[in-house]
C-alpha positions as CSV (number, residue, x, y, z in Angstrom):
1,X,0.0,0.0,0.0
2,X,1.0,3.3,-0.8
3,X,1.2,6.4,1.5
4,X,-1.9,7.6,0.6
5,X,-3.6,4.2,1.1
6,X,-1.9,4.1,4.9
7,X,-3.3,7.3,5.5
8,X,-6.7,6.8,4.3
9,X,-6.9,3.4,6.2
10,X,-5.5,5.3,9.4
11,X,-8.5,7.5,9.2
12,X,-11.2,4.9,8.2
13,X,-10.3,3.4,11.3
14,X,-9.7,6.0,13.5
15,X,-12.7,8.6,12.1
16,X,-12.0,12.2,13.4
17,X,-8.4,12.4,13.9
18,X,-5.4,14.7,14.0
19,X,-1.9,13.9,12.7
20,X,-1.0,12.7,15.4
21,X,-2.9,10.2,16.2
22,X,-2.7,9.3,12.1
23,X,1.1,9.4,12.6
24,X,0.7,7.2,15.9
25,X,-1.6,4.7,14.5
26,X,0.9,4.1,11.0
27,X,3.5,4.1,13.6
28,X,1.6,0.9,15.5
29,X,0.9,-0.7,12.2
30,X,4.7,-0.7,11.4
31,X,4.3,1.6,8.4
32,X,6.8,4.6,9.3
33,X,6.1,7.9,7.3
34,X,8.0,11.0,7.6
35,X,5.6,14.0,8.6
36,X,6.1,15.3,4.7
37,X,4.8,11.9,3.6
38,X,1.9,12.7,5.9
39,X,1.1,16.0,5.5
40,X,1.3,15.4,1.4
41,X,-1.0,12.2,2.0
42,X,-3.5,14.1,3.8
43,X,-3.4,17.1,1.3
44,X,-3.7,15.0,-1.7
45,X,-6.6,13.1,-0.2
46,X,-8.6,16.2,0.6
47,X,-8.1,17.4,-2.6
48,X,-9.5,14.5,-4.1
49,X,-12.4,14.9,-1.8
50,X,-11.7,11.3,-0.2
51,X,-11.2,13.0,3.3
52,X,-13.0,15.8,4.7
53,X,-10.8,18.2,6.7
54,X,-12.3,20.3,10.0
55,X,-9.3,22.4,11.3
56,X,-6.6,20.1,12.3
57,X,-8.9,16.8,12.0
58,X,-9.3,14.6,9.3
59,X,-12.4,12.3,8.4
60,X,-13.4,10.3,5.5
61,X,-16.0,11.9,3.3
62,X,-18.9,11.0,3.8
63,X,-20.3,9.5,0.8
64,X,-23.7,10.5,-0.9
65,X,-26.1,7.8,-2.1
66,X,-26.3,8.6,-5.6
67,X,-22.3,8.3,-5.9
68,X,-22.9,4.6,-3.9
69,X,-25.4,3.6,-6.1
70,X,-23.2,4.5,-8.9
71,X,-20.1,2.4,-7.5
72,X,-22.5,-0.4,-7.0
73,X,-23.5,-0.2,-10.8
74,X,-20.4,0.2,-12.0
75,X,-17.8,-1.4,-9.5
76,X,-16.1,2.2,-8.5
């Protein structure tokens, strides 16, 4: 998995969360990433709307039911 995909997992797990209790739950899992690897992650993901950012926490997006009804059709 790539950084992003540790991140993202790290916050599907953890739901509201700050960096450091992302950086402290990759650090638990045994995937080490530096705090640019981190903060790059998180930025990337927000601007592809998978993570919704609140200040310094970080949650998944929540997803709308016409975008799940569209993965369903179409295996997204």
């Amino acid at each position: 998995m790539d950084a992003k995909g540790w991140v993202r997992h790290a916050v599907e797990r953890l739901g509201w969360a700050g960096r450091r209790e992302i950086q402290r739950f990759l650090d638990e899992a045994g995937e080490e990433l530096s705090k640019k690897e981190l903060e790059e992650a998180l930025a990337a993901l927000v601007a592809e709307g998978v993570l919704e950012q609140r200040g310094e926490r970080y949650r998944l997006r929540p997803r709308s039911r016409g975008r799940e009804a569209f993965d369903r059709l179409f295996g997204g």
